[in-house]
C-alpha positions in Angstrom: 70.0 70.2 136.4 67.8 67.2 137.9 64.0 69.4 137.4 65.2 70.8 134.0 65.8 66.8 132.9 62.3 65.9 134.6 60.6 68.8 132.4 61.8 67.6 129.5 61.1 64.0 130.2 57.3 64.8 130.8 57.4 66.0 127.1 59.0 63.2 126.3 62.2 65.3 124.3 66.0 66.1 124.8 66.8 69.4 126.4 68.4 69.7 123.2 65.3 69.9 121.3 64.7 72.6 119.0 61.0 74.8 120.1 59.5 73.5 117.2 59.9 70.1 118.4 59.2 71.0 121.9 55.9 72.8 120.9 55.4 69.6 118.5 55.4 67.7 121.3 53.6 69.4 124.1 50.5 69.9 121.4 50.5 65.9 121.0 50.5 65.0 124.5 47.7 67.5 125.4 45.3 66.9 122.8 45.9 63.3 123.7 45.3 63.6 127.7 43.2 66.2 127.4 40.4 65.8 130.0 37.5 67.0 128.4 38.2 64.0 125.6 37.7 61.4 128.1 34.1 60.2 129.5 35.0 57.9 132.5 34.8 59.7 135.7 37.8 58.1 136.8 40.0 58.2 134.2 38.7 62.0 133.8 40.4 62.3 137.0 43.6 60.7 135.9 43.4 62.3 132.7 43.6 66.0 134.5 46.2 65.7 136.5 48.3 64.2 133.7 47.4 67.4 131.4 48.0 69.5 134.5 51.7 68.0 134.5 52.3 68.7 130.9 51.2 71.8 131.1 53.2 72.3 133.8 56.3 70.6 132.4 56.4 73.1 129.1 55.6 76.0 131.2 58.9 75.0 133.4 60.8 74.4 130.2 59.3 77.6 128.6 60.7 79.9 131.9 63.9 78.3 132.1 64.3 78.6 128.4 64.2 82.4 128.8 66.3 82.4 132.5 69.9 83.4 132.4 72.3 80.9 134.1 72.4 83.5 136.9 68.8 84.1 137.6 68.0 80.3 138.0 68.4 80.3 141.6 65.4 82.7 141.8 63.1 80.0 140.2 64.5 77.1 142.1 61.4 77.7 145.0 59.2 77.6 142.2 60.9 74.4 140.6 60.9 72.2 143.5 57.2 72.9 144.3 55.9 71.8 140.7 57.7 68.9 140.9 56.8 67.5 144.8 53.5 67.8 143.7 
């Protein structure tokens, strides 16, 4: 699925990471663009909505993780917004 792969690649992991490594990950990219440890207004800026998308992107991976193969149409809505943003 196209917005699974796109989650996954925001981490920076395979979909066939383990959670360890998923949570690994995810901790190291938003302690590294998180916004409060930047001081330039702009980059600040640029700074949030990156951490925004990674939050994002592990909270995608995190529901579609627990989804059965038949529920994913109900979060497709929900997919295609988080990703057009």
């Amino acid at each position: 699925m196209e917005y699974n792969d796109d989650a996954y690649g925001v981490l920076g992991v395979e979909p066939e990471a383990t959670e360890t490594e998923i949570k690994k990950a995810y901790r190291k990219l938003a302690l590294k663009h998180h916004p409060d440890r930047v001081n330039d207004p702009v980059e600040k800026d640029k700074a949030t909505t990156l951490f925004a998308k990674i939050a994002g992107a592990y909270e995608v991976r995190t529901e579609l993780r627990g989804l059965g193969a038949t529920h994913l149409h109900c979060f497709t809505y929900s997919l295609i917004r988080y990703f057009r943003r």
